[in-house]
N, C-alpha and C positions, 0 to 999 in steps of 0.2 A: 644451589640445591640445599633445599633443609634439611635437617635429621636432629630429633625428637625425641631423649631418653624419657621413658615415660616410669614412676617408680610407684607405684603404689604402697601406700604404708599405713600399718596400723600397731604402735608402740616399737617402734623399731629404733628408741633412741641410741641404744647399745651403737646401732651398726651404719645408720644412714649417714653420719658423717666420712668415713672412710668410703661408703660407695662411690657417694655424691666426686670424694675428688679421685676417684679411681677412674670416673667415665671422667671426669674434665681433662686430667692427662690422657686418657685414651681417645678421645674425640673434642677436643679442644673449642674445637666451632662448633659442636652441636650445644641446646638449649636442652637444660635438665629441668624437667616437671617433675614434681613430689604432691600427691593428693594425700592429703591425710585422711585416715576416713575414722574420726574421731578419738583419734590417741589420747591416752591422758600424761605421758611423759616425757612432752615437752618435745616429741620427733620434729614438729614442720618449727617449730624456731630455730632447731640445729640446724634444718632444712634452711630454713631462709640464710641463717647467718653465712651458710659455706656459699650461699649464690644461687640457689637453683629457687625457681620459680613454683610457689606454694599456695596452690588451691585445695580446699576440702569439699568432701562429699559426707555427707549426713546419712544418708541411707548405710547402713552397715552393712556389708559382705564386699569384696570384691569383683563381685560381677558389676556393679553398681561401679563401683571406682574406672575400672576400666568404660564401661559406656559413657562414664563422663568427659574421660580424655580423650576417646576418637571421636566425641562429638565435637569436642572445645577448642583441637589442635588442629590446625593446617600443617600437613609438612609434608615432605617426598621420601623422606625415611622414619620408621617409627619406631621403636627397641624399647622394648618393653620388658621390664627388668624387676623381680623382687628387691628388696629392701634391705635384706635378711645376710647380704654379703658372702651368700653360696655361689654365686655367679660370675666369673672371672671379666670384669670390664675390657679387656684386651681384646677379647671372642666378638666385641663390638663393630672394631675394624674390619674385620674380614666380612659381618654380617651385614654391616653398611654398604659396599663394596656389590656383595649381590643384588642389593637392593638397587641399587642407584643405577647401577648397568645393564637392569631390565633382565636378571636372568633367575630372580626367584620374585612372586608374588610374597610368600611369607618365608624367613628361613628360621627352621628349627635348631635349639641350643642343644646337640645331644648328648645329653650327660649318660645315656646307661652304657654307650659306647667306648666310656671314658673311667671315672673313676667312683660314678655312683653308687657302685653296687659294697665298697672298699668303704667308700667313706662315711654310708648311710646304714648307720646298725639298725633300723628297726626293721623289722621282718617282714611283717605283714606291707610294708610302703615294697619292699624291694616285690614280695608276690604280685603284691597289685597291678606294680605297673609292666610286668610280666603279662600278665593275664590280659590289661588293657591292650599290651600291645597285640599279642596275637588276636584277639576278638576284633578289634578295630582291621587292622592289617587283611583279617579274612575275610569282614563283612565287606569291605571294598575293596579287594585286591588288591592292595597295594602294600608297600615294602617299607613304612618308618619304623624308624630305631627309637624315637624316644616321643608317646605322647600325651605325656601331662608334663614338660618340664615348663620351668616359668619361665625361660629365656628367649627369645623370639622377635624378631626385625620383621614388619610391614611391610608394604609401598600406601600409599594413597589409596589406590584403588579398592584394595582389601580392608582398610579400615575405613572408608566411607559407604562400603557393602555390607560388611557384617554387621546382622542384629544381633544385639548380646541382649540373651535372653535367663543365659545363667546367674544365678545370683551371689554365689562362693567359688571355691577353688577347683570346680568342675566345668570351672570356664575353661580351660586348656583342652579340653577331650571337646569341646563345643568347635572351637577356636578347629581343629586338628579335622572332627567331621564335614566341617561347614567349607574348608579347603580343600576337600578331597572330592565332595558333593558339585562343587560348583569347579572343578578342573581350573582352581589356580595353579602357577608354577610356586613347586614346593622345593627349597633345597637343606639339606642338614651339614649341619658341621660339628665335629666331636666338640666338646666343651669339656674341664676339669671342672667338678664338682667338689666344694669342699663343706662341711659337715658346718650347721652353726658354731659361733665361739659358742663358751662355756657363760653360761649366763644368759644367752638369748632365748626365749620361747618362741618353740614353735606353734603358730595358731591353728596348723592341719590336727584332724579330730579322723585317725586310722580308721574307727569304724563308719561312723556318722559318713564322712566325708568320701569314705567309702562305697558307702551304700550311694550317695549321690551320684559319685561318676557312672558308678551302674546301671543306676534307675536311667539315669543320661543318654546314656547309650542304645538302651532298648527303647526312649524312645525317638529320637536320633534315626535309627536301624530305622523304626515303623516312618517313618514321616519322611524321610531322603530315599527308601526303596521299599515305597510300599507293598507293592507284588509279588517281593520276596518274604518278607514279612509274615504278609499273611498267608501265602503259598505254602509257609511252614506251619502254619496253624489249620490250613486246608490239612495238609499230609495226618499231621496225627487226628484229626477227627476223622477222617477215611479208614485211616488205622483201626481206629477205636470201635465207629458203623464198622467193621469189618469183622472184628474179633468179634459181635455179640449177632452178627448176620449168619457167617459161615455155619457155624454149630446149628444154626436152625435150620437152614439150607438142606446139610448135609442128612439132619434128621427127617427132611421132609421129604428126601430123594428114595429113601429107605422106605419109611412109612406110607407116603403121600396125606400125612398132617403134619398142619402149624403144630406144635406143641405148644409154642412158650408166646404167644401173640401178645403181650406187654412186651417183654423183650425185643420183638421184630416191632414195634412199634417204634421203642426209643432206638435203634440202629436205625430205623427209617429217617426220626425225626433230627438225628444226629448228621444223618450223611445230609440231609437238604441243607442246615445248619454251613455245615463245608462247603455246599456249592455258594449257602450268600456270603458268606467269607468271602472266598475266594473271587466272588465279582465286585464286594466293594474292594477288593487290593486293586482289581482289576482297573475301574471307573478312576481310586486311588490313583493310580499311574497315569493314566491320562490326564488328571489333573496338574500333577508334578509336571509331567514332561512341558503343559504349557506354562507351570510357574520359572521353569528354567528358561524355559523363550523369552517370558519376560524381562525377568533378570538378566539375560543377554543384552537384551534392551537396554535396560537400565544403564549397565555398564557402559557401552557404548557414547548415552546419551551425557552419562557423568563423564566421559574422557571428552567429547566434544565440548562441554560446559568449563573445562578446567584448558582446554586451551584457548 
């Protein structure tokens, strides 16, 4: 059985040497990959010199890094790990472990259960992923404790499914829908988080990268449940035809005249608006439901091919 620390890095020369032999003592027999994705401080030479195996990726962002490595690597465990030595290599063991005895598709590193919130003074990161998680958690029912962390164990199966479509550090909220959407087994485990040394830069950008995971999500939400989606964009233009209908309704019951006929026009033209809404969610859904049969397929026909 394989297993594949996967590192992605860009100017992480501070810290990639201490990772690198942090997962060799913690997984001794796995194969460490480091992609460099255009450092200028000499990271993938530390990289080479300590042993781990060193390819680069040219396209800058790490959505780009990461689709290079689950195109490029064969293995039966994946762990995929920042650079940046916030990530305790020990937390590997136990995440290989799930992997390998078939009882999680992907397991989460959860750092907010642990010492995140202590160890990461910026504010606006600790709101964020607050907020990620209850919007995430709600739009699909389900119960994760932490979903942007970098730390995260594969199987095969999941990394030769997922399209990485993300281009930066909104791949994790991608990585986190795309799991929940297609009903892999998902397992968490607390992780200690510990804060950069002094001297390392962080590459995350609080608002910028902010807004991404946001924009991500909404459309994420629209394209994994359509129906619901637009069922809420149905509701408040109903609303809307409603507020500018009743007042003329009510005036006309009294009276028996339209008074305000541009008004009752755009309520009219508002409410038909909701109903084509509401049928492309509808058509929407029927499309999803048969790209998930596919995709059943697919997997299926990938587990037959790999035995």
């Amino acid at each position: 059985m394989k297993t594949a620390i996967l590192i992605p890095c860009y100017n992480e020369s501070m810290t990639i040497k201490k990772v690198i032999k942090d997962f060799q003592n913690a997984l001794p027999d796995a194969e460490i990959y480091v992609y460099d994705n255009n450092s200028s401080d000499g990271t993938d030479e530390i990289a080479r010199k300590e042993g781990a195996i060193v390819r680069h990726e040219y396209k800058q962002g790490k959505g780009y890094v990461v689709r290079s490595m689950f195109r490029d690597i064969d293995a039966d465990c994946y762990i995929l790990v920042d650079g940046d030595d916030t990530y305790p290599a020990e937390a590997a063991v136990e995440m290989e472990k799930l992997v390998l005895d078939g009882k999680a598709d992907m397991v989460i590193g959860d750092r907010l259960s642990s010492t995140y919130f202590t160890e990461n003074k910026r504010l606006f990161h600790n709101t964020g992923n607050r907020f990620m998680r209850k919007a995430i958690n709600t739009i699909f029912s389900s119960d994760l404790h932490d979903i942007l962390t970098g730390m995260r164990a594969f199987n095969y199966d999941f990394v030769k499914s997922y399209p990485v479509i993300s281009k930066g550090f909104e791949l994790e909220t991608e990585m986190s829908i795309f799991a929940l959407d297609h009903d892999f087994k998902i397992a968490e485990i607390p992780i200690d988080y510990r804060n950069r040394m002094e001297g390392s830069e962080s590459k995350l950008n609080t608002y910028s990268d902010g807004y991404k995971v946001i924009k991500l999500t909404f459309i994420l939400f629209r394209d994994t449940k359509p129906l619901a989606f637009f069922s809420i964009i149905t509701v408040i233009l109903v609303i809307i035809a409603l507020a500018y209908f009743i007042p003329i309704l009510i005036s006309y019951l009294y009276t028996g005249y339209v008074l305000k006929v541009p008004t009752l026009i755009v309520a009219a033209a508002t409410f038909l608006v909701a109903v084509m809404i509401f049928l492309s969610g509808l058509i929407l859904q029927v499309l999803k439901k048969q790209h998930d049969q596919d995709f059943e397929h697919y997997l299926t026909q990938m587990r037959l091919m790999k035995k």
